[in-house]
N, C-alpha and C positions, 0 to 999 in steps of 0.2 A: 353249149352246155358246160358248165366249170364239172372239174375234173376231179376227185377227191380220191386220192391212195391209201390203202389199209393195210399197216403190218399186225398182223393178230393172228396165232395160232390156235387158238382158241377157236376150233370151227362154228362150233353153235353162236358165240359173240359176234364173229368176223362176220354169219349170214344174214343177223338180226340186224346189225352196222349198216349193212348193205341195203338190205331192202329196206330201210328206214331213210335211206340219204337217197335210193333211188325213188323212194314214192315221194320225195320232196323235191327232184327234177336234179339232182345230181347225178354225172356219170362215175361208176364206180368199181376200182379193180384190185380186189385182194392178194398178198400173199400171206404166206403161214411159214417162210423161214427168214431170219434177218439178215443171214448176205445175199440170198435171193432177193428181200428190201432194198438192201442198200444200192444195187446192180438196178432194177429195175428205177424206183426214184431215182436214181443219177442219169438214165439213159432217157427217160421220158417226161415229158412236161405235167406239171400239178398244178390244180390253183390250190388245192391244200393237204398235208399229210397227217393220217391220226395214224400213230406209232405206239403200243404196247412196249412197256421196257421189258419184259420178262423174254425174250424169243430167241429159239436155238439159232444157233450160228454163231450170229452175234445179236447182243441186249440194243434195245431201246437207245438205251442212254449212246452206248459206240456209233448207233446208223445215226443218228444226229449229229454228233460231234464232227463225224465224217463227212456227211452234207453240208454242213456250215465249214466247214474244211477245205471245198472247194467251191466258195462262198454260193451252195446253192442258198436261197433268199426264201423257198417256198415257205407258208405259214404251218406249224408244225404242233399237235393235238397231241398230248403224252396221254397215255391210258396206262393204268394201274394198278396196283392190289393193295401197294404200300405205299401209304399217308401219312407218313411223319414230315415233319419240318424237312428234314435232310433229303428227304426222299425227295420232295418237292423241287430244292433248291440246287440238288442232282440235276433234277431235268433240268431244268429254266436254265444253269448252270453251261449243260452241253449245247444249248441253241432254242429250246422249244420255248414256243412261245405263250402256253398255255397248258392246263396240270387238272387231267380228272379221274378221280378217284372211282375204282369197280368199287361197291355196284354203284351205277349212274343210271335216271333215268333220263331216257330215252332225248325225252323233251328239252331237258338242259343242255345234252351235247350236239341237238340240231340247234340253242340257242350260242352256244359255244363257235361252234363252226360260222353259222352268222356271221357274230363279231369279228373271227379272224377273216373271214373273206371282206367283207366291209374296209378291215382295216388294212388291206392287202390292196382295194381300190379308193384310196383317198380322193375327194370331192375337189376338183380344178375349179374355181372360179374364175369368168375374165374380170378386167378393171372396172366395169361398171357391177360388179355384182351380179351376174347374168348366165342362166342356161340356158343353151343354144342348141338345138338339135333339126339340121335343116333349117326350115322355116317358121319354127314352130321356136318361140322365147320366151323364159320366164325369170323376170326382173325380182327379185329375191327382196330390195330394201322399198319397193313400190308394189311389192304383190299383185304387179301385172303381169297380163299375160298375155300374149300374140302370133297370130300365125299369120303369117304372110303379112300382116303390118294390121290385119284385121285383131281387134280387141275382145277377148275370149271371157267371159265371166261364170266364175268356179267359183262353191261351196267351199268350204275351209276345208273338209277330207278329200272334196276333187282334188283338191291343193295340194293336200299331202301326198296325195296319189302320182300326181304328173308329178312332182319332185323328185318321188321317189323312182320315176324311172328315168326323167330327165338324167338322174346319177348314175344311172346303170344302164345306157344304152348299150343296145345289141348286146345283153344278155338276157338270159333265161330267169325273171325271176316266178319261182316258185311258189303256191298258193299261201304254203307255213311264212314263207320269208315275207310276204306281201302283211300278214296278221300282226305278224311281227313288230314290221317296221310300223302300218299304219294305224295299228290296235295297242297291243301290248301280246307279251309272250301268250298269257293266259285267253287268246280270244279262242273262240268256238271256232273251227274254221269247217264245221263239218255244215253251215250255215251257210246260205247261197249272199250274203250281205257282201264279201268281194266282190262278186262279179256282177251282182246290180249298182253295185258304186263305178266300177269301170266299165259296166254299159252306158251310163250318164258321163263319165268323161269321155267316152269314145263319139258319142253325140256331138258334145260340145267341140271338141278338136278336128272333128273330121268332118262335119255334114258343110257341105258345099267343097270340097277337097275332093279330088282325085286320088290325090296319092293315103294310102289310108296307113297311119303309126303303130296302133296298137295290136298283136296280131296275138291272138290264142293258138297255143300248142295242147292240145286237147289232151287230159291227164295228168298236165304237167305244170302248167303255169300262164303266164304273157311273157309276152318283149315287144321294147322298142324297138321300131328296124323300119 
């Protein structure tokens, strides 16, 4: 389950953050002072940080600086009150990678986080154009696809589907994050049409196999594994 750290004092925001990132299969742990932040991010692993500049101790803008200081790399979410130019260019300035403006809704900053974990696991390809997961291949510039050397034939969204985890194995992806990538931001997700599209590739991939890929985490999402 990827990991996402919250500085925000702000307790009503900091609880809304949470159970928004948690009902989308992120694991998630708040603080509300910023050298208590900067102590905690520094000692323990994130796949991503969303950081308030406003916070007693020390501000936003200083636990950044000071992470990229000792080149921690995690992807870094500035939250804020204040939206000018300079404000902006403040953050991005001290290391963050990304700038949203209070009030934010909801929707945007789980599309927000997305992107930065996305861009936190950039797509390896080998020399032929190819993803490989065990036994299971799919040739990218021939739109085939093969498991065990047997020849698998997919729907264009089955397609986009097993892509989309071929790139993400052995993690957690989330029902939002799956809309996302294979809809668009705006899809309905409260619609059972996910999981009857990844019943028909769980068919296709797996009947006559033993070993079975796609595995539901009930509540929470899929993964390859």
């Amino acid at each position: 389950m990827l990991k996402i750290g919250i500085a925000e004092d702000d307790q009503k925001i900091a609880g809304l953050l949470k159970s928004a990132l948690e009902e989308n299969g992120y694991q998630v742990q708040n603080v509300s002072n910023g050298i208590d932040a900067l102590t905690v991010f520094s000692e323990n692993a994130y796949n991503l940080l969303i950081i308030d500049i406003m916070m007693p101790g020390l501000s936003g803008i200083q636990i950044c600086k000071r992470l990229r200081e000792t080149d921690n790399q995690t992807p870094i979410l500035m939250l804020t009150a204040m939206g000018t130019i300079d404000d902006k260019v403040a953050g991005l300035d001290a290391g963050a990678d990304d700038y949203l403006v209070k009030p934010f809704h909801l929707k945007e900053l789980l599309a927000r986080v997305s992107a930065l974990l996305r861009r936190q696991n950039p797509v390896v390809f080998t020399n032929k154009q190819e993803l490989i997961f065990e036994d299971l291949v799919m040739n990218m510039s021939s739109k085939e696809v093969t498991r065990a050397g047997q020849t698998i034939e997919l729907s264009a969204k089955e397609f986009v589907l097993l892509e989309l985890f071929l790139k993400n194995p052995n993690r957690l992806l989330p029902r939002q994050y799956i809309a996302e990538q294979a809809w668009d931001i705006n899809f309905e997700t409260g619609t059972n049409v996910i999981d009857v599209y990844i019943n028909f590739l769980r068919k296709k991939i797996e009947k006559g196999f033993e070993r079975k890929l796609i595995h539901t985490k009930i509540n929470m999402g899929y993964i390859l594994k």
